[in-house]
C-alpha positions as a printed Julia matrix, in Angstrom:
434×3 Matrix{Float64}:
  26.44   -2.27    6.56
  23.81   -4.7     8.84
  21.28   -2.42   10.15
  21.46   -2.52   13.86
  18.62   -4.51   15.68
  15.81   -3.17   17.3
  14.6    -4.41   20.36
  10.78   -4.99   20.38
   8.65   -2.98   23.6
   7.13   -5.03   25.66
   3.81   -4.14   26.47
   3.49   -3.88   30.12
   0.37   -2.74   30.76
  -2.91   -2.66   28.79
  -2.69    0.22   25.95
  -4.46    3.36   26.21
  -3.75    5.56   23.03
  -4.8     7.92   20.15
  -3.21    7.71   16.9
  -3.86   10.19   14.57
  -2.04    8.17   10.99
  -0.5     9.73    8.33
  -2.34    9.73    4.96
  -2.98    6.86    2.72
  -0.27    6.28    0.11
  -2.6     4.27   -1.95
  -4.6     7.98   -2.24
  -1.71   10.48   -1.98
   0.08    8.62   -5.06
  -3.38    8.18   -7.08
  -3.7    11.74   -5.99
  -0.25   13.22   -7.58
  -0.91   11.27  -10.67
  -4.25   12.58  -11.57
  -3.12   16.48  -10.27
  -0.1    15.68  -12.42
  -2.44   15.15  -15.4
  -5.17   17.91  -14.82
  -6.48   20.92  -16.77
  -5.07   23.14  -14.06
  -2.56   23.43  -10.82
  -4.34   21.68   -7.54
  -3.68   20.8    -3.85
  -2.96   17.46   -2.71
  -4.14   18.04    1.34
  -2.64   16.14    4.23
  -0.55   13.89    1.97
   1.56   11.03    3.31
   5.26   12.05    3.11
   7.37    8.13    2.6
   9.57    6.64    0.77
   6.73    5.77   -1.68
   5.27    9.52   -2.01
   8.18   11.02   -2.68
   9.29    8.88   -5.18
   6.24    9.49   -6.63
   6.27   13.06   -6.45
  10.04   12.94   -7.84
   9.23   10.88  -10.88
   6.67   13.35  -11.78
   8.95   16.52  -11.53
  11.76   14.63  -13.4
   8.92   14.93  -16.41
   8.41   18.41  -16.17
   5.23   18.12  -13.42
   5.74   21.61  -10.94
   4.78   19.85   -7.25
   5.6    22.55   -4.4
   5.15   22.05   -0.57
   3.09   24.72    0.74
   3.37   26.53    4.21
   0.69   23.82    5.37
   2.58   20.72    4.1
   0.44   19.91    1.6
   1.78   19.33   -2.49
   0.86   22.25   -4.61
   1.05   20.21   -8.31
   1.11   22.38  -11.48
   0.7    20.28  -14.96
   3.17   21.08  -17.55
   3.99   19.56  -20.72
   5.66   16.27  -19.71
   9.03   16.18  -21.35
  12.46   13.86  -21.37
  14.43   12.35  -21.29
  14.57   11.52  -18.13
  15.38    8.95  -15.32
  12.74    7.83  -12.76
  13.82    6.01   -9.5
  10.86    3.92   -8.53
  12.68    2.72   -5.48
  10.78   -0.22   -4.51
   7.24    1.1    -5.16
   4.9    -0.53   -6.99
   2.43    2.19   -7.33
   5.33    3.99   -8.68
   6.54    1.59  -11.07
   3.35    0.8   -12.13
   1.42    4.09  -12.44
   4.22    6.11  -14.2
   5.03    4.5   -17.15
   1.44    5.12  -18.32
   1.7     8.32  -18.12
   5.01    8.76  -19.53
   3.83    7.9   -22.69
   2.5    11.01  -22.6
   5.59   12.59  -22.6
   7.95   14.29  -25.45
  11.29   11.84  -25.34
  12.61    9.17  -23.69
  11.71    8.6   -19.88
  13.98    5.42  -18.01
  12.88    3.56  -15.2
  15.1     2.24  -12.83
  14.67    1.18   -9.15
  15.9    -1.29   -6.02
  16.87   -4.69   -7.0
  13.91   -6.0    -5.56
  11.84   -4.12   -7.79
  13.8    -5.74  -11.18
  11.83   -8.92   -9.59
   8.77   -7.72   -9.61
   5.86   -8.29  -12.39
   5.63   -5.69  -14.87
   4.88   -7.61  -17.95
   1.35   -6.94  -18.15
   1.21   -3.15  -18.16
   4.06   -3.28  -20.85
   2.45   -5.69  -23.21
  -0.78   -3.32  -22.57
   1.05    0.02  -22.98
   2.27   -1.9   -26.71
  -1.0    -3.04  -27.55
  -2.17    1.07  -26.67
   0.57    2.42  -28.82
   3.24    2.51  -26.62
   6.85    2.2   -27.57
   9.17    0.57  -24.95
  12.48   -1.12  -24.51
  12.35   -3.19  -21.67
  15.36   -5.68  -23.23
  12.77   -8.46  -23.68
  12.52   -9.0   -20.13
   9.03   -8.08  -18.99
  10.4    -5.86  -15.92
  12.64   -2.83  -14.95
  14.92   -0.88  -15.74
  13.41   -0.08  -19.26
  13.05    3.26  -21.46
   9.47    4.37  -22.43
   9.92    6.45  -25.81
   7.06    8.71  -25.67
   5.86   10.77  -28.21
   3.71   13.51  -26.51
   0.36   11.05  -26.49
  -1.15    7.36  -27.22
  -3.38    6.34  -29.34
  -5.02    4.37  -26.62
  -8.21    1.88  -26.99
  -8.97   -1.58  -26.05
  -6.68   -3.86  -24.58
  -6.27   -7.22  -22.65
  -4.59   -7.72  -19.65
  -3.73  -10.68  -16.97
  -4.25   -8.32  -13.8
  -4.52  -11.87  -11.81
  -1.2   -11.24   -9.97
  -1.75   -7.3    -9.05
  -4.56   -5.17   -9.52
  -2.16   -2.31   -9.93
  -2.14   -2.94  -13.93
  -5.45   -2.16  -14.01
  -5.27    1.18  -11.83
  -2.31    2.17  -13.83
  -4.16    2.34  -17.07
  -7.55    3.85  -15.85
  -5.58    7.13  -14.3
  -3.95    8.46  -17.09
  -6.57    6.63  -19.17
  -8.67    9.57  -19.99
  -5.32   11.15  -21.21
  -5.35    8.98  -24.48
  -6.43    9.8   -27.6
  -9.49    6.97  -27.44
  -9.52    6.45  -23.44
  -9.11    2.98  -22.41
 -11.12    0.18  -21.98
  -9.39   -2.59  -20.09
 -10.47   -6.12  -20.21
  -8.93   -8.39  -17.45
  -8.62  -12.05  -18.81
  -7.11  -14.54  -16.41
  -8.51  -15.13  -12.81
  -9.79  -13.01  -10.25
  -8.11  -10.01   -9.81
  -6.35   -9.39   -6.88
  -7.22   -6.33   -3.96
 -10.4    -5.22   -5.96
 -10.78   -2.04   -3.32
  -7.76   -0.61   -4.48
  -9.34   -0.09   -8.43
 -12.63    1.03   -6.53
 -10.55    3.5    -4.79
  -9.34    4.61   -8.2
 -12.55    4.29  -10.06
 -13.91    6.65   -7.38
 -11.33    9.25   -7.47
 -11.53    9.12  -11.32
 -14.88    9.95  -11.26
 -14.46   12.58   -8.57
 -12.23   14.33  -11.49
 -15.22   14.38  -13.61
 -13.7    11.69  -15.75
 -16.41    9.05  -17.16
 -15.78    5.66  -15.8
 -17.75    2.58  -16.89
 -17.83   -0.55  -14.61
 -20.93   -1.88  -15.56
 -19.69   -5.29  -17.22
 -17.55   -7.49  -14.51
 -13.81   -7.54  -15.32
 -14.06   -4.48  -18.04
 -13.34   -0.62  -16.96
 -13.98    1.84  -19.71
 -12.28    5.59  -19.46
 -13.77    8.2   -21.63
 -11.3    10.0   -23.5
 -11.27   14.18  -22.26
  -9.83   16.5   -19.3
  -8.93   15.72  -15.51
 -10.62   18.5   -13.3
  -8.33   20.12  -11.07
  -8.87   19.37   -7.1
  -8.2    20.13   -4.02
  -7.73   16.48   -2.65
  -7.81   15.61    1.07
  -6.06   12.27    1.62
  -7.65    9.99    4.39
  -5.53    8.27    6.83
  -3.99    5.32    5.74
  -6.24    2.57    6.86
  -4.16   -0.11    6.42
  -1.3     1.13    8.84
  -4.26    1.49   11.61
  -3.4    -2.57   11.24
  -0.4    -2.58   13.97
  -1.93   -0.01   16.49
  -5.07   -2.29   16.67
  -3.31   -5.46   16.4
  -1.8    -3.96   19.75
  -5.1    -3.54   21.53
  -6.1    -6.94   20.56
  -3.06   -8.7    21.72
  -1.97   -6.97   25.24
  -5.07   -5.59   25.91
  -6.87   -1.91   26.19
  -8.13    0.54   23.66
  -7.11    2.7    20.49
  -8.82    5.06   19.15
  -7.63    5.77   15.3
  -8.44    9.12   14.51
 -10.46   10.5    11.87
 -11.52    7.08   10.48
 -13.81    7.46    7.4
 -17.59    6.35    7.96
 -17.5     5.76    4.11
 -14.18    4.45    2.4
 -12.68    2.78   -0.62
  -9.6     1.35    1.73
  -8.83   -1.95    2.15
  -7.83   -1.37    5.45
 -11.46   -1.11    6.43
 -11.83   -4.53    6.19
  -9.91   -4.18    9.86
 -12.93   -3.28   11.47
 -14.68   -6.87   11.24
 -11.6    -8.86   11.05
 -10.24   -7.92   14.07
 -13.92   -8.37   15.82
 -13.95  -11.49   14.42
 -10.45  -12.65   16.42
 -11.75  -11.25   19.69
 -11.93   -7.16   19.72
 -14.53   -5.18   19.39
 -15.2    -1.17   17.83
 -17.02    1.58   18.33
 -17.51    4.87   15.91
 -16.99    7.66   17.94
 -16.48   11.9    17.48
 -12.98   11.12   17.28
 -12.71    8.39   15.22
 -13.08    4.11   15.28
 -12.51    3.29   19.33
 -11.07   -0.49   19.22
 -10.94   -2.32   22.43
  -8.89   -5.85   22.81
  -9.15   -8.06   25.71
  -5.95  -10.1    25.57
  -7.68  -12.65   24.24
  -7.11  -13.83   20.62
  -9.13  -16.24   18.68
  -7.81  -18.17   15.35
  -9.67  -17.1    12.08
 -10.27  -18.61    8.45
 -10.59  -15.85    6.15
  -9.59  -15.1     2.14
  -8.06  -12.18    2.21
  -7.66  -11.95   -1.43
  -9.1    -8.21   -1.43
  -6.89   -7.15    1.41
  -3.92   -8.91    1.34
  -1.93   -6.27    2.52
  -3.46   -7.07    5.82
  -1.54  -10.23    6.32
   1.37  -10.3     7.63
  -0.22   -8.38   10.71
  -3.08  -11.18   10.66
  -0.74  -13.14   10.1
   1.33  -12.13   13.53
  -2.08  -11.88   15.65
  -3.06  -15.47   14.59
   0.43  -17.02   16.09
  -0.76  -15.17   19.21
  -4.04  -16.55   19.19
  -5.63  -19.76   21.12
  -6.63  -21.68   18.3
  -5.42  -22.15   14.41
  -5.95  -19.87   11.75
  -5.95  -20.26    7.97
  -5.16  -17.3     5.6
  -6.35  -17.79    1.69
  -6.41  -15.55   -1.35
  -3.24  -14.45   -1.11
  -0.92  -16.27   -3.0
  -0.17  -12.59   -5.04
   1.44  -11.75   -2.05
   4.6   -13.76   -3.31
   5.4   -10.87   -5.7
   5.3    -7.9    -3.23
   8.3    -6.29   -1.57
   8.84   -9.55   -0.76
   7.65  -13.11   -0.67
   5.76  -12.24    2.2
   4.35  -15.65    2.79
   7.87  -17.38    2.84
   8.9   -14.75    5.22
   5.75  -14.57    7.67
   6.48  -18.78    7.89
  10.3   -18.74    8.65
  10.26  -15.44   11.02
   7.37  -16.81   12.93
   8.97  -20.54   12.58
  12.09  -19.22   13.78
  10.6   -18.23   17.11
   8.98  -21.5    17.83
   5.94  -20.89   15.91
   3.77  -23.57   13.48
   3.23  -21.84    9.85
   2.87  -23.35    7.11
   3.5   -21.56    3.72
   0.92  -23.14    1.46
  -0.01  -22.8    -2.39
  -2.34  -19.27   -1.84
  -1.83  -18.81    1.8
  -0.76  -19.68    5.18
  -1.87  -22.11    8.1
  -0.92  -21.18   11.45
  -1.39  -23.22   14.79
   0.04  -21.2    17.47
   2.68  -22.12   19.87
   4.46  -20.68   22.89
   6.78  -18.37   20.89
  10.67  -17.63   22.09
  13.07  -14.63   21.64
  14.91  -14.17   18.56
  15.6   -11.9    15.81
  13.06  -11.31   13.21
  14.08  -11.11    9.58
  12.4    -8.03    7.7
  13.49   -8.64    4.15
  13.48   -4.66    3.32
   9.44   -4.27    4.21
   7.48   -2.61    6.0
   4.49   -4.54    6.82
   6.99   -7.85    7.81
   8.72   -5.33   10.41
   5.36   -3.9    12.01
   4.02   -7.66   12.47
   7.47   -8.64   14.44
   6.78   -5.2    16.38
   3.09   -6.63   17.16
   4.45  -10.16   18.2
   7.04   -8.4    20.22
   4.36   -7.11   22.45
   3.8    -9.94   24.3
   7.04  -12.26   23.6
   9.79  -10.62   25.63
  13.27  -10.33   23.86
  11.79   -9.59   20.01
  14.74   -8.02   17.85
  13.63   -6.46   14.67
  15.87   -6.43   11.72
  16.04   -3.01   10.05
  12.75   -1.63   11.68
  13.74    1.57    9.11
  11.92    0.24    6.34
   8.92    1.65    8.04
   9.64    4.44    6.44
   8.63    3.12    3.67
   4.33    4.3     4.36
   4.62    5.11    8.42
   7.32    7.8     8.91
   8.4     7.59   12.72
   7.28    4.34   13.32
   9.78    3.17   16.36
   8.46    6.57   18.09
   4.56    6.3    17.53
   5.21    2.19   19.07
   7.07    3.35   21.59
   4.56    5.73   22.54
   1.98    3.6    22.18
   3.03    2.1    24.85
   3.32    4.88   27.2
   6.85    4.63   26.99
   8.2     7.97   25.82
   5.05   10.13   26.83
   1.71    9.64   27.72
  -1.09    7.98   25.81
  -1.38   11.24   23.42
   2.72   10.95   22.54
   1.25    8.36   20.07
  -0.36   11.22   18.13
   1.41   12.0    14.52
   0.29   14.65   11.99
């Protein structure tokens, strides 16, 4: 059945809103895995509740991994012997699909992964011909991807291994976390070139070592894990940084201010990147009690930037630069190919297809705005497609998103928090969300 359409708000005035975000998923699903894998039950705080999370949180009880929602909402996760066999639905998560199997090696039997069709596309071979190289013994039908059966044997011998991490630095995060967890640790060697989204294995790096685990970065391209125990936490999650991308995006474009609540003075994020990209095309922020105050004129300016570190950023870059009154170019981010969708293909043709100039190059895109028309906009099942369209329809009357649902995916409620955004269901404080 063809989702129905959703019809784009126009802003109509200048926005004037606080948005308190849900929780990162990038955190909440590093969070479950090393709770999952601690010496002792812990609280995952303010988690994100998506798609992604609760796949994650799924896959882990499917191996024998207690998580509980507590009177607060937050996950109450109690280790336990992992155990199959057992079937894990990664959905179209690559945290999930990447993360898990690593730790299912820990596990007594046989654990099978199986997910969306888009995620039998995506790249997988690396962390399988690692997980071999460790120990591991998999059936993957000689295909490099999903669905495949991890045959665990309660533990892995672990060690030193190679791995291309060029096309997603999720291979290396999924081998540091349950790294510790092997019999020798881990020490991963990337070979190939640069690594993708670097933040994102800070972000893990730091919460490793916030478990007392014994990470070593010192030599570029090599992370050594100590062998030994996970320390049980109580782990906050910060807002998701990344999903701040939209709300400020909206500032930018129609004009007015957004305060994002509760943004971190000190983060691992990608999504604080936003800060001086978004200054850089024409806004400006503030730190305040509340949180990061952004304030947008109406007034967009083109920008050349690599966004090889934050690539997740671009398709809403992507939609402020066809707004803006001079070309941008977008580089780095050929990886992006390879995520829920090709997202470059799709930012070109949905932009194209309502008059726009973008061209889809080798590692990027080059976009020369034009006077843009109604029309539907494509999503192609994700999230961050359907939140640009949502940011172009603020100013380009007659905007019809394609399943705006997939939202869901990391920002539960979306159509509601845009809506009142906009002052259009409630006043400016509507746009709050717990």
């Amino acid at each position: 059945m063809t989702p129905p359409l959703w019809p784009a708000p126009v802003a109509s005035a200048p926005v004037d809103a606080v948005v308190a975000l849900p929780g990162s998923k990038s955190v909440t699903n590093r969070a479950l895995v090393l709770a999952a894998l601690a010496d002792g039950p812990g609280y995952v705080r303010r988690p994100l509740r998506s798609r992604d999370t609760t796949l994650m949180a799924a896959g882990l009880r499917a191996m024998g991994v207690a998580v509980e929602e507590t009177a607060e909402g937050d996950w109450r996760v109690v280790p336990a012997p992992l155990r199959g066999p057992a079937r894990v639905d990664v959905g179209n998560a690559g945290t999930v699909m990447r993360f898990l199997p690593p730790l299912s090696t820990l596990a007594e039997g046989p654990i099978r992964f199986e997910g969306d069709p888009r995620a039998y596309e995506r790249p997988l071979d690396a962390v399988i011909l690692a997980l071999r190289d460790l120990g591991a013994d998999i059936d993957d039908g000689g295909t490099g991807r999903l669905p495949m059966t991890v045959r665990g044997t309660g533990g892995l011998r672990g060690g030193i291994v190679e791995i291309d991490a060029s096309s997603s630095s999720q291979f290396v995060s999924a081998l540091l976390l349950s790294g510790a967890r092997f019999a020798n640790g881990v020490e991963v060697r990337h070979v190939g070139t640069s690594v993708p989204s670097t933040p994102h294995i800070e972000m893990t790096v730091a919460m490793l070592r916030a478990a007392g685990v014994r990470v070593d970065h010192a030599e570029p391209d090599v992370w050594r894990v100590a062998p030994g125990p996970i320390a049980a936490r109580d782990i906050v999650v910060e807002p998701d940084l990344s999903n701040a991308a939209p709300f400020m995006a909206a500032a930018l474009v129609a004009g007015g201010t957004v305060t994002i609540r509760d943004w971190p003075r000190e983060t691992t994020q990608p999504g604080d990147w936003l800060r001086d990209l978004f200054t850089r095309m024409g806004g400006s922020c503030e730190f305040t009690a509340e949180g990061l105050r952004f304030t947008g004129t109406g007034e967009v300016h083109g920008i050349d930037a690599d966004l090889h570190d934050v690539g997740e950023l671009t398709p809403t870059i992507a939609a402020v630069a066809a707004l803006a009154d001079s070309p941008s170019t977008l580089t780095g981010i050929a990886h992006l190919r390879m995520h829920e969708t090709d997202r470059l293909a799709a930012l070109a043709k949905e932009i194209n297809n309502l008059g726009g100039d973008v061209t889809d190059t080798a590692d990027g895109l080059e976009i020369r705005p034009r006077p843009l028309r109604a029309g539907a906009f494509q999503t192609y099942d994700d999230h961050r497609i359907a939140t640009a369209a949502a940011v172009i329809g603020l100013v380009v009357p007659g905007v019809e998103v394609e399943n705006i649902a997939t939202t869901a995916k990391t920002l539960p409620d979306f159509p509601l928090l845009w809506s009142a955004l906009l002052g259009q269901a409630a006043g400016p404080e509507a746009a709050t969300a717990s």
